[in-house]
C-alpha positions in Angstrom: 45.4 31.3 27.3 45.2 31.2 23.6 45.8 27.7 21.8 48.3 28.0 18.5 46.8 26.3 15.7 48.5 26.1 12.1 46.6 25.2 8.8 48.9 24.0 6.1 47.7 23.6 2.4 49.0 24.7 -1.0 45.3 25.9 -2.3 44.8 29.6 -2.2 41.2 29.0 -1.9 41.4 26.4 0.9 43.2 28.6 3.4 41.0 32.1 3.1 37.6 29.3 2.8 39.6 27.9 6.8 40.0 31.9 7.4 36.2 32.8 7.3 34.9 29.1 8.5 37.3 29.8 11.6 36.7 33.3 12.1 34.8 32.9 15.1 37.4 30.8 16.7 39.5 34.3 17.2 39.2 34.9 20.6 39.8 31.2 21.7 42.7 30.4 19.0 45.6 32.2 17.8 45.7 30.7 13.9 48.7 30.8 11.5 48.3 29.6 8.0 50.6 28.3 5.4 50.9 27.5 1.7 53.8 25.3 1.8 55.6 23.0 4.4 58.6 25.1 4.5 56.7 27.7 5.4 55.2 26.0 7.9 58.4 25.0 9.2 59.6 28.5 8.9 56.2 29.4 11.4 57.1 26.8 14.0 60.8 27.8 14.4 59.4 31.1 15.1 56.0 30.6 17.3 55.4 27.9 19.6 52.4 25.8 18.3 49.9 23.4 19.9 48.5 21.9 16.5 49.4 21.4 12.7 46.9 20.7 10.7 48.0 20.0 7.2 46.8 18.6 3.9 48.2 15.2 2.7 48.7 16.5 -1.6 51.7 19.5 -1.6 54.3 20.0 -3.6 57.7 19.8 -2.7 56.8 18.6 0.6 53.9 16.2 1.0 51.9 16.1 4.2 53.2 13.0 5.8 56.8 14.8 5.2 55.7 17.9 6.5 54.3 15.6 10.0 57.2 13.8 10.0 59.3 16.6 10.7 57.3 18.2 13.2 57.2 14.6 14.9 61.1 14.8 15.3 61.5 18.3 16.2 58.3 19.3 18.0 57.0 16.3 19.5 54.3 17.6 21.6 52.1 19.1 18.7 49.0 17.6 18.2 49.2 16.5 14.4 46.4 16.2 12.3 46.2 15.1 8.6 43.1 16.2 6.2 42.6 14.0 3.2 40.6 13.5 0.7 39.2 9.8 -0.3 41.6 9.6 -3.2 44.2 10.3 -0.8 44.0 6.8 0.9 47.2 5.4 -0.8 49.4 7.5 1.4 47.8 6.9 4.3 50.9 4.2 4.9 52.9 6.9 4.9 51.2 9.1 6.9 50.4 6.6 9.6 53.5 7.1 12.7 53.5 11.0 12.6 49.9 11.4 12.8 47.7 11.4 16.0 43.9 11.9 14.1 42.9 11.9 10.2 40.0 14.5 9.0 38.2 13.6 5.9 37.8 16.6 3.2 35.7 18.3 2.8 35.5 19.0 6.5 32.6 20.7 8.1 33.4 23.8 10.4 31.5 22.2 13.4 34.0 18.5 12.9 37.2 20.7 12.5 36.7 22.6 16.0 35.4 19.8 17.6 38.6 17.6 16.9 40.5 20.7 17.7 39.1 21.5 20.9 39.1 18.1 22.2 42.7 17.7 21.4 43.7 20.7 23.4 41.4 19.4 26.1 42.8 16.4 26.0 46.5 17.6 26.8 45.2 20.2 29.7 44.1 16.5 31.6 47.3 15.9 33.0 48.2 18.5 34.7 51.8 17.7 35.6 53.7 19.5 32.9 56.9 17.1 33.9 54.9 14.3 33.1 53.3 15.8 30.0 57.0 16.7 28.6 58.5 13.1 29.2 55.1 11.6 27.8 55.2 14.2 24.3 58.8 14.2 24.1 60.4 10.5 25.0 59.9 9.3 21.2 56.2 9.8 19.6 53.2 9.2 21.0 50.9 5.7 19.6 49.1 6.5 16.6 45.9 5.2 15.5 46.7 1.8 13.2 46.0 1.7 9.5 43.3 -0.2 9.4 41.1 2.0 12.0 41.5 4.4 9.7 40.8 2.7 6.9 37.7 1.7 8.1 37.1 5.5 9.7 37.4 6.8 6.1 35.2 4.1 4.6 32.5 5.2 7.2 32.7 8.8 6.3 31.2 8.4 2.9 27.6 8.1 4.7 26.8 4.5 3.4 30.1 2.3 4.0 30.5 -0.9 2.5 30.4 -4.3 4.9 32.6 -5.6 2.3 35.4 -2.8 1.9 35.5 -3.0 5.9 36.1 -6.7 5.7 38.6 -6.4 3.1 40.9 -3.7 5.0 41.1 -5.8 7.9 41.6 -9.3 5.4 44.8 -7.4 4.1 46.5 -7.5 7.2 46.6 -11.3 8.0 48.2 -10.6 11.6 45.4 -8.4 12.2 42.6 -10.9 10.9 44.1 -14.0 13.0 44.3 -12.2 16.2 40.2 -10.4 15.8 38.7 -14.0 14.8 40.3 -15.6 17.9 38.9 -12.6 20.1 35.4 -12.8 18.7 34.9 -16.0 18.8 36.3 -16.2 22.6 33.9 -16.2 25.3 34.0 -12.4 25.7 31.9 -12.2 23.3 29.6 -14.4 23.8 28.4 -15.6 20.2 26.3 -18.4 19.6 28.2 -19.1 15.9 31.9 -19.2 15.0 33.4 -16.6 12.7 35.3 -17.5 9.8 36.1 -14.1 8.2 36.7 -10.5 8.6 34.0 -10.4 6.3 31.9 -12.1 9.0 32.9 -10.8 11.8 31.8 -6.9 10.4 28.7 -8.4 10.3 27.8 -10.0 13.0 29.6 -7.6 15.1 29.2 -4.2 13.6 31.9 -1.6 12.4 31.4 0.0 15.7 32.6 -3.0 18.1 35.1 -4.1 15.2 36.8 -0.6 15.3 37.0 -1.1 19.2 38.4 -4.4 19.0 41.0 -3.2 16.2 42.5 -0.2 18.3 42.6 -2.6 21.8 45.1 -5.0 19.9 46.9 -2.0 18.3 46.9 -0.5 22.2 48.7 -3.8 23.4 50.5 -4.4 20.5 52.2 -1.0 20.6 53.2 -1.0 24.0 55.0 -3.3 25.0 59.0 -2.1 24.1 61.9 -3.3 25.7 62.7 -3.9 29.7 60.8 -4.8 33.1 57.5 -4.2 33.0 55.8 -2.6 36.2 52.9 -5.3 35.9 51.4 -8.7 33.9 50.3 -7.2 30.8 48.7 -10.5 29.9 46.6 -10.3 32.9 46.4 -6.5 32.3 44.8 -7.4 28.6 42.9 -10.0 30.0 41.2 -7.2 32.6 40.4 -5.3 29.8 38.6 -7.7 27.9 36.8 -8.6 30.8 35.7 -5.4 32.3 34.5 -4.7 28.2 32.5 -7.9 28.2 30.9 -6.6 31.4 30.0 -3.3 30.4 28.2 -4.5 27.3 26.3 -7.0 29.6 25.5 -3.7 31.7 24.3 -1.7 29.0 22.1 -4.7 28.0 20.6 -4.9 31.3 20.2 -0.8 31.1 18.8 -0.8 28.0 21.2 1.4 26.7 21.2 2.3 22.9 23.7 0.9 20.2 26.0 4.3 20.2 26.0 4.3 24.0 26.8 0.3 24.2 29.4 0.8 21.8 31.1 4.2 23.8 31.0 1.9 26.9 33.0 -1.0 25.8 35.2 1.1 23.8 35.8 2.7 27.1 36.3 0.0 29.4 38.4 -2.1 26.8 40.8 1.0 26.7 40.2 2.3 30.6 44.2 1.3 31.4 46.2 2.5 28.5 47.7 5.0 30.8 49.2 2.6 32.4 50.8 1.1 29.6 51.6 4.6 28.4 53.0 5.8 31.7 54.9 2.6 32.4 57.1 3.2 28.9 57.5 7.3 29.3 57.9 7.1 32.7 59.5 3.8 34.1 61.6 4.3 37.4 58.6 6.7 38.6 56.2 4.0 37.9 58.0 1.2 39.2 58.3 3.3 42.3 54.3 3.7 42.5 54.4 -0.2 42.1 56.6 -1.2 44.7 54.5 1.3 47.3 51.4 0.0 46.0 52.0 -3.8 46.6 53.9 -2.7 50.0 51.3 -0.8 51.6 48.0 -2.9 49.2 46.9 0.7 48.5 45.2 1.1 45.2 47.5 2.9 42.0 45.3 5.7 41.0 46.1 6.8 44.8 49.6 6.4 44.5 50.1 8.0 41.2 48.4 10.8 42.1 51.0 11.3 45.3 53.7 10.3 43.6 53.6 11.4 40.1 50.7 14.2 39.8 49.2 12.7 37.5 47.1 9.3 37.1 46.5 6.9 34.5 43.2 7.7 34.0 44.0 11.3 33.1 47.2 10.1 30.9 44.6 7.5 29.2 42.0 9.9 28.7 44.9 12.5 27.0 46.0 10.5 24.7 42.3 9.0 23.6 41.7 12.8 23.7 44.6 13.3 20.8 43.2 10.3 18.9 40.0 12.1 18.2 37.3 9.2 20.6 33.8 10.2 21.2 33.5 12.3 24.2 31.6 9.8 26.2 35.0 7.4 25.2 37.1 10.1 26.8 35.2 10.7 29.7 34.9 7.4 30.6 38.5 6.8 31.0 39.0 9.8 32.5 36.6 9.1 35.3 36.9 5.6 35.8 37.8 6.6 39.8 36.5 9.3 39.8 34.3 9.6 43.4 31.2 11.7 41.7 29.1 10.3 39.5 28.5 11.3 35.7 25.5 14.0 35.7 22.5 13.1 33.5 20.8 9.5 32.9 22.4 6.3 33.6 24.9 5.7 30.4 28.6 4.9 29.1 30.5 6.6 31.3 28.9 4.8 34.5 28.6 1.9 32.5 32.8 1.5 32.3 33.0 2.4 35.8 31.0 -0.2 37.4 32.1 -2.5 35.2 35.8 -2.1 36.0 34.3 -2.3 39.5 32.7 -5.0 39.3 35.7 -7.4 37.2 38.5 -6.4 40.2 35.7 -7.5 42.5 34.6 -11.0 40.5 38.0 -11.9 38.9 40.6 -11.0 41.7 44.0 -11.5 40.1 46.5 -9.8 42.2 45.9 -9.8 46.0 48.1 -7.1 47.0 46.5 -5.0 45.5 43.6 -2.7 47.3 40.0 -3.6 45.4 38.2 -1.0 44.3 34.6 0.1 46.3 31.7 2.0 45.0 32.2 5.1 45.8 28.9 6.0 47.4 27.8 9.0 45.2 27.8 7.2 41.8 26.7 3.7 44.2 23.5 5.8 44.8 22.9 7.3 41.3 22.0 3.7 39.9 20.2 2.8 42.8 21.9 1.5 45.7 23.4 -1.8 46.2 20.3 -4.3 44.7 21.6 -2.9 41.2 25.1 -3.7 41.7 23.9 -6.9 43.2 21.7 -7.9 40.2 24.5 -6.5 37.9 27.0 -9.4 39.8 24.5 -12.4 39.6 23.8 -11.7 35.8 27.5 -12.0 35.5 28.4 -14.6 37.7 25.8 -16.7 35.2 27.4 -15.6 31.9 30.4 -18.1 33.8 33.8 -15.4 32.0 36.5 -17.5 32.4 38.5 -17.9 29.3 41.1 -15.6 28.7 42.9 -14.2 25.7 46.3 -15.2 25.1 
């Protein structure tokens, strides 16, 4: 089945340059374009649509209008702004109804890819129930300010250590809570950080990007009511299954871009829980109460109970939020039985890791513990990997956790 994709700007020239960069996209994509949010507006009321894709500068009404309405009255639309660097100013106002930004100019290649993953993205849960209470019981998490901020910065092709350090200085919240989590014993550092500056530095956009959407993920989540678990010790996991899959990597030999995919991964592997647990509460503190009953684990349960697990709601709404693939993937398969074909890299990385922190760091016993699953067991090698793995991080002695 066709996906319905709408292109919103008030430039002539814009929308017929979309037309022939997208022509090849025919067969897959069923494309609508508009000069004006009205008539976008005037579309949607008419044809359902998976996507709006607008520009932030319009008369009349300005992008982040234009998403703002389509947030309240079509909920489950992927929305994407494009705009261009002097656009940045209403990026504040732009920030709730968007799920992904797009930097003009943008390449034909960038534009599909986003697109396509998107609509990937929501096909991974496959219970439409689910998939209606998750698009359309108030708006789904956006990415914060500051990541894309700092995404925009990094778009230019040589970004400036000091603009990065500055975005994340201008939120004071946002610097207190990143300098107490580098400089806690996840990360490791032989020196103390000071400053955003600093910490852009020492840690790399990358990594600081990672750590910036994690507190936004936690941050945003919470909301009113029982909770169906500890999300301090759910945070603290996190952190910890991160911390581990960056030591993996470094005992792999894994490159910079894959090191960074993997604990990008594993710090975000559970925000379907968080994500199920708001949309959907009584079903998940049903899956909950069966899990603790019979200690069986909660993928298992959500799968028979709701259809769905949070692996595949995780990896949906990382999906939406534009993440490398190997991000995506990653969460999407961190239980999965088979393992990742191709060389060892992030998306086995996250998985053994998550592994291997339920088995060190055991913080709720009736729960079932993950095991290997043999398959991806046997792709690194057998146990005497997943043994050396353990002893290397038994040494690195991760106890603190992250208030």
């Amino acid at each position: 089945m066709k996906h319905t994709i709408l292109f919103v700007d008030d430039e002539p020239n814009i929308l017929m340059s979309l037309k022939r960069m997208l022509r090849p996209m025919r067969e897959k994509w069923d494309m609508h374009f508009a000069s004006s949010g009205k008539e976008a507006l005037e579309i949607m009321a008419k044809v359902p649509v998976d996507a709006v894709v607008s520009d932030m500068r319009m008369p009349h009404m300005d992008g982040p209008e234009l998403l703002s309405r389509v947030m309240r009255l079509y909920p489950d639309a992927v929305r994407f702004a494009l705009s261009g660097y002097s656009d940045q100013e209403m990026v504040g106002r732009s920030i709730a109804p968007t799920h992904q930004y797009l930097t003009k100019p943008c390449e034909a290649e960038v534009l599909i890819t986003a697109l396509e993953q998107a609509m990937n993205a929501r096909e991974m849960v496959g219970n439409p129930d689910v998939l209606k209470k998750i698009a359309r019981l108030g708006h789904l998490p956006v990415l914060p300010e500051a990541y894309n901020l700092i995404t925009a910065e990094l778009a230019k092709g040589e970004p400036s250590p000091k603009v990065v350090g500055d975005i994340v200085a201008r939120d004071l919240g946002l610097s207190a809570n990143i300098l107490k989590l580098v400089n806690s014993a996840y990360f490791g550092l032989s020196m103390h950080i000071t400053s955003p500056h600093q910490a852009v530095i020492v840690l790399g956009t990358g990594v600081l990007r990672s750590v910036i959407l994690s507190l936004h993920v936690f941050q945003t989540f919470p909301g009113e009511g029982p909770r169906s678990f500890s999300l301090p010790l759910l945070w603290n996991h996190c952190l910890r299954t991160s911390a581990i899959a960056r030591t993996i990597c470094q005992l792999e030999n894994l490159d910079n871009v894959a090191r960074e995919h993997a604990c990008t991964a594993a710090l975000l592997h559970d925000v379907g829980k968080l994500l199920l647990d708001v949309r959907c509460p009584e079903e998940c503190q049903r899956v909950y109460e069966v899990v603790r009953a019979d200690n069986r684990r909660v993928v298992d349960v959500e799968a028979e109970l709701l259809g769905v697990t949070h692996a595949e709601v995780g990896a949906y709404l990382l999906g939406l939020w534009g993440m490398p693939s190997p991000v995506v993937g990653a969460v999407a398969r961190h239980h999965a039985a088979e393992p990742e074909p191709g060389p060892f890299g992030a998306v086995e990385a996250a998985y053994f890791a998550n592994l291997l922190e339920h088995d060190i760091f055991v913080f709720n016993e009736h729960y079932a513990r993950p095991v290997a699953e043999p398959a991806r067991l046997a792709a690194i090698g057998g146990q005497a990997t997943l043994d050396r793995w353990t002893k290397t991080i038994l040494d690195m002695g991760l106890t603190q956790e992250a208030e």
